[in-house]
C-alpha positions as CSV (number, residue, x, y, z in Angstrom):
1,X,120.9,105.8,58.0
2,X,121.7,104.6,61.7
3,X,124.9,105.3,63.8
4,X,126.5,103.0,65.5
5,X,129.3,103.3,68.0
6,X,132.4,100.9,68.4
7,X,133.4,101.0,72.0
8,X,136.5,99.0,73.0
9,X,136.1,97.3,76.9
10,X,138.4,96.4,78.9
11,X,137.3,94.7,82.3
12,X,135.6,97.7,83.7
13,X,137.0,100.2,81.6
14,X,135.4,101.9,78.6
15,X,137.2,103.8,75.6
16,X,133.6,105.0,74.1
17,X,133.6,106.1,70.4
18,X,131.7,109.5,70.6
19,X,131.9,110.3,66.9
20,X,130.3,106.6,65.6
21,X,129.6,106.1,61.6
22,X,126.7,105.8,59.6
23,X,126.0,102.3,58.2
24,X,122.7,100.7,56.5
25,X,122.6,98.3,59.4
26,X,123.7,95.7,61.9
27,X,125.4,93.4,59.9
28,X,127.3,96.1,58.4
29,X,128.1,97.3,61.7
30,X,129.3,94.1,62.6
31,X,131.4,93.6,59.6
32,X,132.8,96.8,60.2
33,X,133.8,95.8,64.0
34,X,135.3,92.5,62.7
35,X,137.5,94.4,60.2
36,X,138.3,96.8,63.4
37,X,139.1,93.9,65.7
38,X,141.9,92.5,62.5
39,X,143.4,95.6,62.8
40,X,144.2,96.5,66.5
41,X,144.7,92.3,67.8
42,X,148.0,92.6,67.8
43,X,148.4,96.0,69.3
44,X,146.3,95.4,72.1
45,X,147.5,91.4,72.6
46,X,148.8,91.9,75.9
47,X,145.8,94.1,77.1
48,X,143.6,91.0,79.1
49,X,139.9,90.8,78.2
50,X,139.4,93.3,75.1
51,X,135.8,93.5,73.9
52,X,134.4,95.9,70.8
53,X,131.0,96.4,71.7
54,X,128.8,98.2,68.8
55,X,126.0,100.5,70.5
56,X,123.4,102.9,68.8
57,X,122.7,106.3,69.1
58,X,120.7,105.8,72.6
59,X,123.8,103.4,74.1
60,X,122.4,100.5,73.6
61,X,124.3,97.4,73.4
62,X,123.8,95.5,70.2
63,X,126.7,93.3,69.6
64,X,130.1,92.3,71.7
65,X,132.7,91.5,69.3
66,X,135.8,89.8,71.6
67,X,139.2,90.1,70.4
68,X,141.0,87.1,71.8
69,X,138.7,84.2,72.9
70,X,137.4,81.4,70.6
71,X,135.3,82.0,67.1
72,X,135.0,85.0,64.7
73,X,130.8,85.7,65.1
74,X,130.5,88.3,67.7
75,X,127.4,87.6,70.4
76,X,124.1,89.8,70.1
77,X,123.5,91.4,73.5
């Protein structure tokens, strides 16, 4: 099963998940960050441009989930 890592952005700055979780695949993964994203909006409301980006085991960008601009899909990278 693949691992992918949910890295939060801010700006510039990157808090990189360095543990990640196993998941059958992308769409999982993106449920996963959507669920992520519920849970830590209103902690992080006053935090500016806060992005959950979902990378695989080489660091590749796969998906940018945004936590407080328009629509719920996430954008493939």
């Amino acid at each position: 099963m693949p691992r992918f890592f949910f890295n939060i952005r801010d700006g510039y700055d990157v808090d990189e998940d360095e543990e990640g979780i196993e998941l059958p695949d992308l769409e999982a993964a993106r449920a996963e960050a959507l669920a992520t994203v519920e849970e830590l909006r209103d902690e992080l409301a006053d935090a500016g441009n806060i992005e959950l980006e979902i990378t695989d085991e080489t660091g590749r960008r796969l998906l940018t989930v945004p936590f407080f601009r328009g629509g719920q899909g996430g954008r493939r990278r």
